[in-house]
N, C-alpha and C positions, 0 to 999 in steps of 0.2 A: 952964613949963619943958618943952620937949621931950624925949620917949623914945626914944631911939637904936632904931633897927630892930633891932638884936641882941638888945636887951633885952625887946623887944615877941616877938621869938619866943623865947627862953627860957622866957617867960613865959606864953607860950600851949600851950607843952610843956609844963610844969608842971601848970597847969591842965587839960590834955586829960588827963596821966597820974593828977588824980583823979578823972575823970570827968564834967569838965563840960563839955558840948554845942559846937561848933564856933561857932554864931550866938551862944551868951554871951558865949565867948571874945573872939569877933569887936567885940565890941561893948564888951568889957572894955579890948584892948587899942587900940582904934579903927583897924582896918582890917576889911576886907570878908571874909564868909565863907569866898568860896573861896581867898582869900591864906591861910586861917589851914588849910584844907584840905592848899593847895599845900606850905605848910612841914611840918604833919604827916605828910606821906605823904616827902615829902623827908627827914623825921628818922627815920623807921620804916625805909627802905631803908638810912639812907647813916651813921646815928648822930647824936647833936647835933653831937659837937666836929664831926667830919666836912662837916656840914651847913652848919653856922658860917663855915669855912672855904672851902669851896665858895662859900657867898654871897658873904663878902666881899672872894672872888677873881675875881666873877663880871662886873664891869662896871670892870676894873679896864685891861682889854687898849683900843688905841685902835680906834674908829668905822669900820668899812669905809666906805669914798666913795661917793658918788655913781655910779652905775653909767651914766649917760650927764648930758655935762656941760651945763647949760640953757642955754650960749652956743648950742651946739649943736643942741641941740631947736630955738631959735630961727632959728637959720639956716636948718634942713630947713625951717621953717614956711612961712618964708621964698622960699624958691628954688620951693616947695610951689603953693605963693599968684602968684609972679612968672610960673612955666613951666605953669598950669593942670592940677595935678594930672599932673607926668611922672612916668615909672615912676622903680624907687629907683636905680635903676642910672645915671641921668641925674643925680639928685638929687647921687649921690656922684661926678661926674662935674664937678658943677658947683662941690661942697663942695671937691674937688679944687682946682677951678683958681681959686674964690675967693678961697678961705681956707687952702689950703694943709692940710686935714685929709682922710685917707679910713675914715672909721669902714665895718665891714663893713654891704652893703646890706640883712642880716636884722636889723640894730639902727636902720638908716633907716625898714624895715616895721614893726618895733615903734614907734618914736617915731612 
């Protein structure tokens, strides 16, 4: 049977509050030292309930995207490969009139 992550830090609080070593803890509740680190210095600033709460609120929001989309990447590769390395301004020039997209030419330089 699995240990819920709440209950694994609970329990590592407990144990650091009598005094036992971060690497026992670590190894008591089977996650890595400096997770058990991470949580204690999180429950020292913020309090358990607080800390609890915080966690379980913490991966709860949705995923930001993709920040450039890989049809995309592939097309610059693309047109990259086709026009022998043109400059980006040609690139979104072309992305323009192929595909009907113009991403700025500073995110053409980064890709």
């Amino acid at each position: 049977m699995e240990v819920k992550q709440i209950t694994k830090i609970v329990l590592a609080w407990e144990l650091f509050e009598q005094g036992i070593p971060k690497s026992h803890i670590a190894s008591q509740v089977g996650v890595h030292r400096e997770t058990v680190g991470i949580w204690i210095t999180g429950i020292v600033e913020q309090g358990l309930k607080e800390f609890i709460d915080a966690y379980e609120n913490a991966k709860k929001g949705e995923r930001t995207k993709r920040q450039v989309d890989p049809t995309l990447k592939r097309w610059i590769w693309k047109i990259r490969e086709r026009e022998k390395d043109c400059c980006g301004q040609k690139i979104q020039y072309f992305l323009e009139k192929d595909y009907g997209v113009k991403p700025a030419v500073s995110k053409i330089y980064e890709i």
